[in-house]
N, C-alpha and C positions, 0 to 999 in steps of 0.2 A: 849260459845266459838264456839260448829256449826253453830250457827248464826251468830255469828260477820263475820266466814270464808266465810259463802254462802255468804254475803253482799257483802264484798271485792271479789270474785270471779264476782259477777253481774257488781260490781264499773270497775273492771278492761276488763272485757267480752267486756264491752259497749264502754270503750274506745279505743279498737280493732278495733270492727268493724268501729266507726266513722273516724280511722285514711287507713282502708285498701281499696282498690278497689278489687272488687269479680270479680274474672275470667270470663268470658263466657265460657270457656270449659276448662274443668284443663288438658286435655291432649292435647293441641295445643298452650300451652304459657310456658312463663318459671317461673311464679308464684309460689313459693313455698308454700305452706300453711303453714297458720302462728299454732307457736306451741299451744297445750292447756297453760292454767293457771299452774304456777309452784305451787308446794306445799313447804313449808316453808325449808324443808331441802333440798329438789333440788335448791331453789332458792340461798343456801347457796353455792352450788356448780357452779353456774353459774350466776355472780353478775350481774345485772343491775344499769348502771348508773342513778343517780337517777334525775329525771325531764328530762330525751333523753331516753325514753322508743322505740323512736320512728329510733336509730340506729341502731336499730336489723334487721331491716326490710327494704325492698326496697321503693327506694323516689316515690309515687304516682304519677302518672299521665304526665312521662315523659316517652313519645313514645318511645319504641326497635324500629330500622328497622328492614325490613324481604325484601329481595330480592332473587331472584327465574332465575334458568334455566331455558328455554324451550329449548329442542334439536326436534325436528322434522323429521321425518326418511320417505323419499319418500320410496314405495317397486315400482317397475317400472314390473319388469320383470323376471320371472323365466326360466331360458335354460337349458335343459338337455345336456351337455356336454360331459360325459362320465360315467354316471350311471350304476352301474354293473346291478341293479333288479328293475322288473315293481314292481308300486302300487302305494303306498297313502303316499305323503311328505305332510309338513307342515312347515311354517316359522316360529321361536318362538322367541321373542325377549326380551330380557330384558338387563336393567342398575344396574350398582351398581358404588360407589364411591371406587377408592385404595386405599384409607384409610378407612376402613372396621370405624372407631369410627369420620369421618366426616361428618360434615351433618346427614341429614335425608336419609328415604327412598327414592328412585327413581322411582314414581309409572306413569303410561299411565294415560296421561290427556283424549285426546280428538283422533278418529278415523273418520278419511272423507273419505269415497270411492269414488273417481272420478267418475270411470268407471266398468260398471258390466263385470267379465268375460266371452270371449266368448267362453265358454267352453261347449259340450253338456250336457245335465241332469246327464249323466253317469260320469263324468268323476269331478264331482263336490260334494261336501259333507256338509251340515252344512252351518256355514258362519263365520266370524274371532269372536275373544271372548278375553275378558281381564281377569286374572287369578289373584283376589286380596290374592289368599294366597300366591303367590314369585313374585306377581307385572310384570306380565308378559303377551305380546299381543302375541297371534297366526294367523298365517293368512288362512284363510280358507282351508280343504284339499283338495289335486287337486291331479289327476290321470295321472302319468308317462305312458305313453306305447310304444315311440319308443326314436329313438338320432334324436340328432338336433330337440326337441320338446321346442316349446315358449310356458309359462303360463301368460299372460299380469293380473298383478295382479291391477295395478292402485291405491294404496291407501297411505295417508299422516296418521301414526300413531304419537301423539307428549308424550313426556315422561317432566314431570315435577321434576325438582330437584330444591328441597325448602332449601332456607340456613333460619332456624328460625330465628339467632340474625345475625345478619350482622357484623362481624368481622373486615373485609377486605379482598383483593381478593382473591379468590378460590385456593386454595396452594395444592387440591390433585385432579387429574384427574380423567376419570369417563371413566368407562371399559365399553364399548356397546358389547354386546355377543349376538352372531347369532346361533340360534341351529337348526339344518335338523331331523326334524320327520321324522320316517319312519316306514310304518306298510303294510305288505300284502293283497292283495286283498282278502276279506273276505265275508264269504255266507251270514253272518248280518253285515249290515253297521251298527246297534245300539251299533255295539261293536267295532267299527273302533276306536273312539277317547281314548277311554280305552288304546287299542293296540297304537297310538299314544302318549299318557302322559306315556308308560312305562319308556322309555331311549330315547336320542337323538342320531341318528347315526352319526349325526359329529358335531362337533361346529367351526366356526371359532369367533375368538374375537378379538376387533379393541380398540385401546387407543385414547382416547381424552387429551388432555395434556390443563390444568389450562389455558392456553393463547387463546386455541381451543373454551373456554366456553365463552367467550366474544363476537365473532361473528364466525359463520363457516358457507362456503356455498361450500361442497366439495362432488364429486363423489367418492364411496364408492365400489368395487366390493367385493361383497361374493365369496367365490372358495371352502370354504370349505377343504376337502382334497384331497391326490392322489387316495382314493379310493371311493371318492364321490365327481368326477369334475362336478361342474356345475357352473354356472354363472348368479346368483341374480341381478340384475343391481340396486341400491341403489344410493340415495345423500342424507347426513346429510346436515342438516340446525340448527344451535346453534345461541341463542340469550340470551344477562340477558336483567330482568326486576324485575320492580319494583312491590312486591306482596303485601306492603301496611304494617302498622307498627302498632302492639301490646302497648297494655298499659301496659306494664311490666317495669321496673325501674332497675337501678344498683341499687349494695348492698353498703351501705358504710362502710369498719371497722368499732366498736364500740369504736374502742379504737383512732382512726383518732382527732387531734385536726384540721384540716383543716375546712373549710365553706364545708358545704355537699353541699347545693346547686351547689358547686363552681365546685367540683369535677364533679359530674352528670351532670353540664353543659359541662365543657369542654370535657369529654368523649363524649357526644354524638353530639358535634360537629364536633368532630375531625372523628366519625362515616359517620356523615352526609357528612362530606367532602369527605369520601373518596369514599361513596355511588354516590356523583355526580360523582367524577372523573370516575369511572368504569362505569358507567351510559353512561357519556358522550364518551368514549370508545366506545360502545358496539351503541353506534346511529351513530357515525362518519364510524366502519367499515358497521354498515349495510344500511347507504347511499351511504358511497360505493359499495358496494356487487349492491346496487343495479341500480344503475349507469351503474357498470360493466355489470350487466346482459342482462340491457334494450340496452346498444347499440349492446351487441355481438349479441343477435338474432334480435336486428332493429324492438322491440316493445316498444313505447312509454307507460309510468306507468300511469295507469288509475287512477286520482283523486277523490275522493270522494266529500262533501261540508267540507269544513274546520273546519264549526261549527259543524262540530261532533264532532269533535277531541276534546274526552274530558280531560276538565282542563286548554284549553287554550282560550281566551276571543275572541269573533269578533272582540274586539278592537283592539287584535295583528297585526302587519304590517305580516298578513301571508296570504294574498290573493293568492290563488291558483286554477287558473280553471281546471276544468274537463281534459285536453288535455297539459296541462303543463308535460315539462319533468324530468326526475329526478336529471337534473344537479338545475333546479330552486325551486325544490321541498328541494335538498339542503341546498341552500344557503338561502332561508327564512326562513326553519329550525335552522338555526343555525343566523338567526339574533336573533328569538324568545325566544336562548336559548345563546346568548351573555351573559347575567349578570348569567345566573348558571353555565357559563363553565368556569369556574375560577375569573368571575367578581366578581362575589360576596366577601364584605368585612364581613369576618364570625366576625372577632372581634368588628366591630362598629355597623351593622346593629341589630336588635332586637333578642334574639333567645328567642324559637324555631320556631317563624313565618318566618323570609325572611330564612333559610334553607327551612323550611317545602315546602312552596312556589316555591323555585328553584327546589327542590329535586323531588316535583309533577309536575314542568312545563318538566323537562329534561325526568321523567319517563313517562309522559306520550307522548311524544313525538316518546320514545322507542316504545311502544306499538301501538301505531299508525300506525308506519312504521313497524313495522311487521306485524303487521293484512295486510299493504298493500301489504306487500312480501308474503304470503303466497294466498293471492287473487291474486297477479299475477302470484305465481306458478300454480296456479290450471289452469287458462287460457293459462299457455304456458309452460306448464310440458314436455312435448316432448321434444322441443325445447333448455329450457334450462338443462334438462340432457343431452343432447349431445353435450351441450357447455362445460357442466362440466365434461362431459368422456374425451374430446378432451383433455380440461387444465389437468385432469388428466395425460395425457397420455404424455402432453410436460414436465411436473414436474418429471417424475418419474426419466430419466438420472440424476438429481441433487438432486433427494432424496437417492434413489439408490447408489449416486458414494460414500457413506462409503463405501461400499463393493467395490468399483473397484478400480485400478491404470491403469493408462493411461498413455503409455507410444509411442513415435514412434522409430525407428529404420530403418537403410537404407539396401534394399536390397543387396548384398554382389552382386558384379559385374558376378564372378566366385571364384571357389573354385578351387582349381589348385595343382598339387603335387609341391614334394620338388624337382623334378628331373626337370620340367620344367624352362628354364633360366627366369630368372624373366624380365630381360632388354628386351628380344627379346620381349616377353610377354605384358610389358608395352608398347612397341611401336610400336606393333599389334593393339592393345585393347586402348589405353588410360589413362589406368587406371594398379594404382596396386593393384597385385594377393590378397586377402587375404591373411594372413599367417595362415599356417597350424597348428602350434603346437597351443594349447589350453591352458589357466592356470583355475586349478579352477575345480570346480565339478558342474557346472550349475543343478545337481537339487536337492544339497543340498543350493545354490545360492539363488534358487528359493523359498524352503520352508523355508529357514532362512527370506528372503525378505517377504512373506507371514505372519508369525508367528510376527514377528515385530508390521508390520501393525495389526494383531490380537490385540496384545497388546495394542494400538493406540486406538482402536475401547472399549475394555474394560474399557479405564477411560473417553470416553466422555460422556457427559448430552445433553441426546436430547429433547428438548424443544420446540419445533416451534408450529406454529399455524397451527398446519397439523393433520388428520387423522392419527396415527398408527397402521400397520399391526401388531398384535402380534407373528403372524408366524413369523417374521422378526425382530422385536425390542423386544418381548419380554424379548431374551436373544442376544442380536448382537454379542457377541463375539464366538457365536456358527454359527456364518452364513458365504459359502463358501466367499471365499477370492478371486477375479478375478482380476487378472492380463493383460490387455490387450496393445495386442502389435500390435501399427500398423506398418508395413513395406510399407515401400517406395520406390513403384517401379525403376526402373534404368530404359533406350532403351533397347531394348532385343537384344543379341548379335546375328549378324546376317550381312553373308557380301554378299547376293546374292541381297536382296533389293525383292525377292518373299516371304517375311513374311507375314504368315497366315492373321494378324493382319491389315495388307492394303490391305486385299480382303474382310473384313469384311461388308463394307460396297455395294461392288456388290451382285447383285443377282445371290443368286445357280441356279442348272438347274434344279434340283430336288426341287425345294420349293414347301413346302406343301399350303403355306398362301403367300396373299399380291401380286399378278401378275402372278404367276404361273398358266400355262396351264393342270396342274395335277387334280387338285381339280375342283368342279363347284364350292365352295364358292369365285372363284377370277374370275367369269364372272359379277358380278354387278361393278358397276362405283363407283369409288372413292367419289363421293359426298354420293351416299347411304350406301356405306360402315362406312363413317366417321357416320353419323347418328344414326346407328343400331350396329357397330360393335360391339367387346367383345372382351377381355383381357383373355383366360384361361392358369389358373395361377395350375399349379400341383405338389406336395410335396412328392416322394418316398420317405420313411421310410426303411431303408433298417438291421433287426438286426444281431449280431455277431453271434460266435460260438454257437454251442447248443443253439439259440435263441427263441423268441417265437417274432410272427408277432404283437404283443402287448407291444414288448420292450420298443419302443419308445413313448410312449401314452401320457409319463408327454409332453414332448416336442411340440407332435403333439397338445395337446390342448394347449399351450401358442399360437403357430402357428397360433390356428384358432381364439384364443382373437384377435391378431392382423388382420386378415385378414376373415373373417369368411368365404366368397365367394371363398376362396380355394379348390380344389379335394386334396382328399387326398389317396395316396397309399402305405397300410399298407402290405408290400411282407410279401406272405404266402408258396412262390411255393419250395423255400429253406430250409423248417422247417424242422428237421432233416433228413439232407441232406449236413449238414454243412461240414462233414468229408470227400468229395469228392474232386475232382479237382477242380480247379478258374475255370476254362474253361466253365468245365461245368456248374457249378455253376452260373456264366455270364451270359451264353448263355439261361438258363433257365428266371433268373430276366428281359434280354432284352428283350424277348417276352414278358411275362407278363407288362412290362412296356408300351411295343407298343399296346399293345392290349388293356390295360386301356385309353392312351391317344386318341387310336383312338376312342372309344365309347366315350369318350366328346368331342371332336370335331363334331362327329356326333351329340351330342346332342345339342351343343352350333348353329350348320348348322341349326338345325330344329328351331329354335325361333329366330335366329338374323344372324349378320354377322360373323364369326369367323376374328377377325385381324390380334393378332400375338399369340404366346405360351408364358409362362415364366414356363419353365422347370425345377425344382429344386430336389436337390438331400441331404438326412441325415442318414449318414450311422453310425452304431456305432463297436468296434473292426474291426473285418474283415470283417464283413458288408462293412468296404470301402472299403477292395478288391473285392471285389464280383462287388462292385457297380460299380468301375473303369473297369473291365475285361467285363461289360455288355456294358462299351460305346465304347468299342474298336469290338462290332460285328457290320455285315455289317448292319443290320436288322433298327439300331441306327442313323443309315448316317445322315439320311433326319433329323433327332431332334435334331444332336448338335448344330446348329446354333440358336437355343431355350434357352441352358441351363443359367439357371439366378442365383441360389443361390447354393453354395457345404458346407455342414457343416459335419467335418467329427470328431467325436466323439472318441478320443483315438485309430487312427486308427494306422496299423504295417507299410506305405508306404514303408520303407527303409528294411521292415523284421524284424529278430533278430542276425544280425550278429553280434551287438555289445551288446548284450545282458549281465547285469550284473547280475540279478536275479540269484543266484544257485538253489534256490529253485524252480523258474520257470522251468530255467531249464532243472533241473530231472525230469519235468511232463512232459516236451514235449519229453523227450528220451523216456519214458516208452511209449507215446501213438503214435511213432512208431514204436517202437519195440514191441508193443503187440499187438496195433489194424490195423498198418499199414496204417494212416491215413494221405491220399496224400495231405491235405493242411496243415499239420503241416510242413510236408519235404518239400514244397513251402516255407515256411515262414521261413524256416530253412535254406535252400540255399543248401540243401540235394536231392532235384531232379535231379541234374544231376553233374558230376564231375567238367564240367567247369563253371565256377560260374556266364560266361557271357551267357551260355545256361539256364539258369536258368528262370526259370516262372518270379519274381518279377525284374530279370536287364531287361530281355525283354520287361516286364509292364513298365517297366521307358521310355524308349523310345517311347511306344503308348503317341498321343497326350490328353489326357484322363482329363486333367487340365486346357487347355491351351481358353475352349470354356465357362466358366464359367466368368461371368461377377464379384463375389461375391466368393470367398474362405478363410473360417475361419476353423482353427484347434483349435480343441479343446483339450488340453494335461492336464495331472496333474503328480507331484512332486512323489506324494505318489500312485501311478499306477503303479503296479509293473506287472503288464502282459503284455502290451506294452511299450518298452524303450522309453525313455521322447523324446531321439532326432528324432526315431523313426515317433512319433506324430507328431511332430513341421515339421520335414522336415529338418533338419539341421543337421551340423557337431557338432559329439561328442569328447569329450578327448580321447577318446581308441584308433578314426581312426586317429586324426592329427598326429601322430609319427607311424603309422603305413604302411610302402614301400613297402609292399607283398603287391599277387594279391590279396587278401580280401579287402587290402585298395584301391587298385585303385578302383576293380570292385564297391565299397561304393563308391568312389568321383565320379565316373563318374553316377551312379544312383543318387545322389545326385543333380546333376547340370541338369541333364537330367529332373529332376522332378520339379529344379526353374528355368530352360528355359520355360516351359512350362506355368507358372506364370509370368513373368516377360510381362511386357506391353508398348508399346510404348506412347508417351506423349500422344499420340493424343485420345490413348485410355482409358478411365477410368477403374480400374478396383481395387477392394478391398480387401486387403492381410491383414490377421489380423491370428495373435496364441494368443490363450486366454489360460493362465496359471490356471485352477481353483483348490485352497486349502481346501477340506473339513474339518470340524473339528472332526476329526475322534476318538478325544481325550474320550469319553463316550463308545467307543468300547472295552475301551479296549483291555489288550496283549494277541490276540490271532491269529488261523492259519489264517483267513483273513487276518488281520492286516500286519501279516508277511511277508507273501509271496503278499502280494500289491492288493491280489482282494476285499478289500474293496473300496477303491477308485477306482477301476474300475467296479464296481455294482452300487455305488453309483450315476455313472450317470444314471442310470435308475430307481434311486428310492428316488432324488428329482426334481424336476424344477426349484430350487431358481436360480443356476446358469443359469438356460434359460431364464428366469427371467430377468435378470438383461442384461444380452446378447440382448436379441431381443427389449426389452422396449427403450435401451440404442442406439441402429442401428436399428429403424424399419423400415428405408426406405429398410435394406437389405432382408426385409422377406415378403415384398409384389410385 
């Protein structure tokens, strides 16, 4: 009987092996190994049909596809931005799929260094290294030691994402994470990388989206966080390709009365099919990509010999010289791949030869054209990352506008009381008065209008063939909400015909630049000035109460994203100091203002021409009073004909006379009643009995608005320490029904502060209030909350609303 068994175990062994194909590697196919021999009572538990031994198992010898990601990651450039500590960073990159059970790993193929850094010995560590236990590229460590420091790092690392059985198109996107080593300067550098692999001090993480893996050739910036700003200069490059197809088989049921053959054919036709179509996808956008690339920087794509291009015969009509460009390089392309790009008749022609055939001519055609993009990025990598910063930077207003509503609105002529006769008025002026009474709560208006749109934002599917910010999309219905309102100017009302605004164009006596006899930079001639001259361009920073000269830091680096060759003046001379008088308070920032702008000018004198100034001012709470009472000294004169941008961040212009907070309130009684503090009783309209001697009705009359080329208010809903209309500049419900003197002396600051905005046709000039809605909804209910300082903190502790602000108007920030 043990004999008969060993026989039939031999009888049956032998016919195993003669029906199966042996792996080449069991852990790189989908092969399952075939079971041992049953013994007579398992075999009772698990029947075999008898003479189809052979349905248990996968059909031989009919090709799996396998096609493959490349994603490609230039690093260009590392900036020190805003780094709080010296020492030793590093770039550590890795991939992973969002669907943690799709696909395979996501491991670094291949690392090209352009360019060595020019870094000294010291300041340089090691060299980059790939990490096969979390599949991970580092880039070599390099040594921080001042701001404003460039690391030119130069290198093309490419990550491979292998689909083993080809499915159909990619259905889960693929998460690129950026992490910032950081480790201190240390007495043994042999323990630098140690200190390095402990923790990453920041990470930012970017989505690629299913449609992005087909072709992408996009600018990428790293920023990291608010407490580690810098500026990585990156472009992804994403490509499919064909990685070439396994002898692995489908399984057919045992129980199936269908033709096996029949099945396994059509499955892997209808595979093959769809392999072309994605195929042919991914060659179509990267002859475009690269089309696009070759004319925007006006380099013609360097041909190889044709017969290289393997898989596809001399005899193809694809003659292509050396010096051909990539509109031609195109369209013979796609003569050679006419019959795979939907020509092909899959049901009449042979399978699996005329797919095999198409599926090799269209992928290798993929492959081709990449090897050539990737040889033409290494020759013009400069070049076209700055084309691709650029289109970055024109996309963002329409990536962005989830977040925003755009709105215009017309400047209100005047604002006028109820005692004024309206007839007389109208036929003064032209126009009719506003009406005064209000309906409505404008900022409960506002946050209901905000919250809305939140909601709007929570059920969309964002899908595009875009890079996503995960600071941003991660979670969108957590991202502020802006509102922006443009107003439109009116003629400014005026019946002497000596409006400021038609002297603009003569020369002062006192001009610092451009003809003036003051300066020696305006004794060279006009032709050498145009040649050599210079544009300085300068940005006070100006922050609130109890502030620190660091307030505005998020801000000021977006600033310098968009304009890098900016000065920037971070006021320090005010630091507690805040609880004093406006006056002095002014009088202090003007000097310090003058005194920075004159040492660049002086500096800009000594290496070229100085032209003109573009003067800008960012002030946050009552940092805008301060900054207003500064351009109202004499000291000031000669620069307001300069000023170019005003951004005033949750500022008090009107005060608090209509103040609805209680809870504010009673903090501002108590601190002057206990500490006596003369800018609270300014802002309170409590310095003096009559309310038109007052520090802020006085300020409304200084011209302090009226020289700004550029003024945006920045307000929020939920800011409860500066009153919303406050911010805005506008009329509130409390004053429209309000005939005492609290009310005039408000209309009349009121008008007094949009006479000074308002522009004549001839002049341009950009009047914008931007409503921003944090989602403040994770803070929960507490005393922040309550009394409104969280949304008024929160402007200084993100940039997303600068963001979207400056990216969306950047002509206004340079």
């Amino acid at each position: 009987m043990s004999l008969l068994l060993q026989r039939l175990r031999w009888i049956i062994s032998g016919f195993n092996r003669s029906a199966t194909v042996k792996p080449k590697r069991l852990e790189n196919t989908d092969v399952k190994p075939l079971p041992l021999l049953l013994l007579p009572e398992q075999q009772q538990k698990q029947p075999v049909k008898p003479n189809n031994l052979k349905t248990n198992y996968k059909k031989p010898n009919q090709p799996m596809l396998e096609a493959m990601h490349e994603i490609a990651i230039y690093i260009h450039r590392f900036h020190n931005l805003d780094l709080f500590q010296q020492g030793w960073y590093q770039i550590k990159i890795t991939m992973r799929w969002e669907d943690g059970d799709y696909g395979s790993l996501v491991t670094p193929a291949r690392v090209i260094q352009y360019e060595a850094p020019e870094l000294g010995s010291d300041d340089v560590h090691g060299v980059w290294r790939i990490d096969d236990t979390d599949n991970s590229f580092s880039t070599q460590p390099f040594r921080i030691r001042y701001a404003r420091q460039d690391i030119l790092l130069s290198m093309m690392v490419s990550f491979n994402l292998s689909l083993s059985k080809f499915e159909g198109p990619s259905t889960s996107a693929v998460i690129l994470k950026f992490e910032l080593m950081y480790a201190p300067v240390l007495e043994k550098r042999s323990d630098l990388q140690v200190s390095l692999d402990a923790s990453p001090a920041a990470v930012h993480e970017f989505r690629l989206p299913p449609k992005a893996l087909l072709g992408l050739h996009s600018y990428c910036p790293v920023h990291f966080d608010a407490f580690h700003a810098v500026l990585v200069d990156i472009t992804v490059h994403a490509c499919m390709l064909k990685s070439g197809a396994s002898s692995a088989s489908l399984e057919v049921p045992s129980d199936s009365g269908a033709d096996e053959d029949a099945i396994v054919g059509e499955c892997n036709k209808s595979k093959h099919e769809m392999l072309v179509k994605e195929l042919s996808s991914a060659r179509d956008i990267l002859i475009e990509e690269l089309q696009k690339l070759s004319k925007a920087i006006d380099q013609p794509i360097e041909m190889e010999d044709v017969n290289q291009l393997i898989g596809i015969s001399p005899r193809s009509d694809l003659g292509i010289s050396n010096a051909e460009s990539s509109g031609q390089v195109s369209s013979k392309l796609q003569n050679v791949s006419e019959k795979s790009n939907g020509g092909v008749d899959f049901h009449t022609d042979g399978f699996p030869h005329s797919l095999t055939k198409s599926l090799n001519s269209i992928g290798n055609q993929v492959f081709y054209l990449w090897s050539m993009f990737l040889n033409f990025h290494r020759a013009n990598k400069t070049k076209i990352l700055e084309f691709l910063c650029n289109q970055w930077a024109i996309d963002r207003k329409a990536e962005w506008s989830i977040w925003m509503v755009h709105t215009k609105v017309e400047m209100p002529h005047q604002y006028v009381s109820s005692e004024v006769d309206e007839s007389s008025y109208h036929a003064l002026h032209g126009r009719a008065p506003v009406l005064r009474k209000l309906t409505g709560d404008p900022v409960q208006t506002a946050a209901m209008r905000a919250e809305l749109h939140r909601r709007s934002i929570a059920q969309m599917r964002i899908n595009n063939r875009c890079i996503q910010d995960m600071l941003i999309f991660g979670d969108p219905s957590r991202i502020p909400i802006v509102i922006v309102e443009r107003v439109v100017n009116v003629p400014l009302r005026s019946s002497s015909g000596n409006s400021y605004f038609s002297q603009l164009d003569q020369k002062p006596k006192n001009s610092l630049i451009s003809g003036g006899d003051s300066t020696p930079t305006n004794k060279l001639s006009v032709s050498s000035t145009r040649q050599s001259s210079r544009v300085l361009k300068i940005v006070v920073f100006v922050h609130g109460f109890q502030g620190h000269h660091l307030d505005l830091r998020l801000v000021r680096n977006q600033w310098l994203l968009l304009d890098p060759k900016a000065e920037f003046l971070m006021s320090e001379v005010n630091e507690e100091k805040t609880s004093g008088d406006f006056r002095e308070m002014g009088q202090r920032l003007a000097h310090e203002v003058v005194s920075f702008v004159k040492k660049k000018m002086d500096k800009v004198s000594r290496s070229g021409v100085l032209r003109t100034i573009k003067l800008s001012f960012v002030g946050h709470s009552i940092g805008n009073i301060i900054l207003r009472t500064a351009l109202t000294d004499g000291i000031m004169e000669p620069y307001l004909r300069y000023l170019h941008t005003y951004v005033s961040i949750s500022g008090p212009h009107l005060g608090y006379l209509y103040s609805s907070n209680s809870l504010f309130n009673g903090g501002l009684w108590l601190l002057k009643k206990l500490k006596g503090t003369q800018c609270i009783h300014q802002l309170t309209f409590t310095d003096d009995p009559d309310l038109q001697n007052t520090f802020l009705y006085k300020l409304s009359k200084e011209k302090t608005l009226e020289n700004f080329r550029n003024i945006i208010l920045l307000s929020s809903p939920q800011d409860g320490y500066v009153p919303y209309h406050s911010a805005r500049i506008e009329m509130c419900p409390a004053s429209s029904g309000d005939s005492s003197k609290k009310g005039k002396a408000f209309l009349e600051m009121l008008n007094n502060c949009l006479d000074q905005i308002r522009a004549l046709s001839a002049e341009h000039r950009v009047f914008m209030r931007c409503d921003v809605n944090f989602d403040i909804s994770l803070q929960g209910r507490n005393l922040n909350t309550i009394i409104g300082r969280a949304a008024h903190i929160e402007f200084l502790e993100t940039d997303i609303f600068a963001r979207f602000i400056m990216w969306s108007f950047p002509d206004l920030f340079r």
